[in-house]
C-alpha positions, 0 to 999 in steps of 0.5 A: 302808488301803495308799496307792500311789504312782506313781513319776514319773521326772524325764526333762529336757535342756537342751542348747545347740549348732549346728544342722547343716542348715537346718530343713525343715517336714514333715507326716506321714500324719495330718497332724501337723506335725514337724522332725528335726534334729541339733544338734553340741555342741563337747566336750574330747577328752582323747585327741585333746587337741582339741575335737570334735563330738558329734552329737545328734538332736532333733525338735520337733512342731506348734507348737515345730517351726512356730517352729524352721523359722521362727526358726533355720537352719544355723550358728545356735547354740541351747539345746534343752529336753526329754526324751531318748528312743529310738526302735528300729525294723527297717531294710529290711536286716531289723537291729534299729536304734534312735536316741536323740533330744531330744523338744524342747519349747522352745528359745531362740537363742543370739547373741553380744553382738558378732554383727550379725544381719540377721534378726530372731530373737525370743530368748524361749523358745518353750514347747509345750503339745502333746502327743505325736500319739496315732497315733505314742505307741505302734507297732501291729504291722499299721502298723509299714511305714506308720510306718517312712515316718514315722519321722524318723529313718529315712533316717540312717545308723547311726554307727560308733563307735570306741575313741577316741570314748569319754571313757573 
């Protein structure tokens, strides 16, 4: 008797950095609620012997991006907690265009010992229990223009990278 086992990959982040625009709740056709955002994180250039800002994106769903809209806006430094994914889709240019992201799960705000906060940001951690939507886990051919409208991602500009941008 053969017993197969399913490899399971372990996909987790944790980040923390600076949120880069204030947050704005959005809903799509189906009526599930989201936010996309991009996060810097400052890192050491050994080639510009200088700090610079990496960019990353993140969306969060339903609940964990009811909370994100709420407790954090520009400027506010927080750690994210999820999983790394790509997205690829067609632009109207008709180029092949794919994004990397942070699905968010949870997050905490991040604020210094010295910091005076007129607002009151709870600092436990928000956790999602939600599951992807179904309508937007897997692309049908026949919808692929109504879902490039809901792409979170789909307004961005894709980044030109240069040699000095590379650590290596």
């Amino acid at each position: 008797l053969k017993i197969w086992w399913r490899k399971r990959v372990i996909n987790q982040i944790v980040m923390d950095g600076y949120i880069g625009k204030d947050l704005e709740l959005k809903t799509t056709q189906s009526l599930k609620k989201y936010v996309s955002f991009t996060i810097c994180q400052n890192r050491y250039s050994k080639i510009q012997k200088c700090y610079v800002g990496e960019w990353h994106h993140a969306v969060a769903w339903n609940k964990v991006a009811e909370d994100l809209v709420a407790k954090v806006h520009k400027g506010l430094k927080v750690i994210l907690a999820g999983e790394q994914r790509t997205r690829s889709f067609i632009d109207k240019n008709g180029n092949k265009v794919a994004y990397e992201y942070i699905w968010v799960n949870s997050f905490d705000v991040l604020t210094s010992q010295n910091e005076v906060s007129t607002k009151a940001i709870p600092q436990n951690s928000n956790q999602a229990n939600d599951e992807e939507p179904e309508a937007d886990r897997t692309i049908v051919e026949a919808n692929k223009k109504d879902k490039l409208a809901e792409e979170p991602f789909g307004s961005q500009k894709e980044v030109q990278l240069t040699d000095a941008d590379l650590p290596f």
